[in-house]
N, C-alpha and C positions, 0 to 999 in steps of 0.2 A: 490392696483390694480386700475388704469384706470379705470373711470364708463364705457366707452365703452368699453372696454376688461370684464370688465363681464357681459353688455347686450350681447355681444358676447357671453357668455357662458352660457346663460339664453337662447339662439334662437339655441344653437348646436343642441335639437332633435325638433325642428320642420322640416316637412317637406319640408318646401318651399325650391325649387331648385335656387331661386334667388341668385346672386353672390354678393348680398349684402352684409352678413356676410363674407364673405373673405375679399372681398373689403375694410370694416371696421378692419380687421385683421391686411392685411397687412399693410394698413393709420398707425396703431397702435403702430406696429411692428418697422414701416420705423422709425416712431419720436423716436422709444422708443432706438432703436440703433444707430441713429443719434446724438442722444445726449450723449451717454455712448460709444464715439471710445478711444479703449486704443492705446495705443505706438502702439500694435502690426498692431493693424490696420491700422492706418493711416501709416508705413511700406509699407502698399499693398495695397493703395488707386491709382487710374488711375493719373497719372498726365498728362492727355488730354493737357492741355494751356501750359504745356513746350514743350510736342513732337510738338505741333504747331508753337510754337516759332522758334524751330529745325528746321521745314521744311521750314519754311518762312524766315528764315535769308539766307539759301542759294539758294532762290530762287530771279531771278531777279526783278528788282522793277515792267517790265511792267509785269508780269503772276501774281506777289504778291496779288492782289485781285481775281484773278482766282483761285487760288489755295486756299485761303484763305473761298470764298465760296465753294468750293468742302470739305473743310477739315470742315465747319460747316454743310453741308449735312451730313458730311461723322460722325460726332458729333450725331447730329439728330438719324440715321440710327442706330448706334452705340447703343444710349439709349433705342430703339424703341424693338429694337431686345432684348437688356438686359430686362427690364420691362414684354414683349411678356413671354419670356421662364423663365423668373423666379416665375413669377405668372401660367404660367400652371404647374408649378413644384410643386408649393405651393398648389397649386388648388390640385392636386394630394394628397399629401400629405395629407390636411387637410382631404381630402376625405374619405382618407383609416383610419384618429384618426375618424373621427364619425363614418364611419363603425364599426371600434375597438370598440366603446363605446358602439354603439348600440346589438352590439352581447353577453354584460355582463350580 
């Protein structure tokens, strides 16, 4: 196990409301499935830079950088929002395992 995956598990029943210990969860988490994608995964990974590809080979040359910044806002936006809801979901979750833990 990770030494920070079990400082993490060493700080579960303190009180501190800090978002620290997620934070360090998810950091944990992110590397620890980053590095272990099977077949299936990478199946259903975003392929962002070819839909871009797509839209910019039929787009004319003068818009081709308009659209190209829109479509890296629209990138941006994209991630901002995934990150946003997947970590209040996490948050959630983790919240209700220390709950669980703490009512044994």
């Amino acid at each position: 196990m990770n030494r920070k995956c079990f400082c993490c598990f060493n700080n579960m029943n303190s009180n501190d409301k800090d978002d620290e210990l997620l934070k360090d969860w998810i950091e944990f988490r992110f590397e620890k499935l980053e590095s272990n994608l099977t077949e299936e995964d990478k199946k259903h990974a975003l392929n962002y830079d070819t839909f871009c590809e797509k839209i910019l080979d039929v787009i004319p040359d003068k818009d081709s950088d308009y659209v190209s910044d829109v479509l890296d806002d629209f990138r941006e936006e994209l991630l901002t929002h995934c990150v946003y809801w997947n970590e209040k979901y996490y948050k959630c979750g983790f919240s209700d395992c220390i709950k669980l833990q703490e009512m044994k």
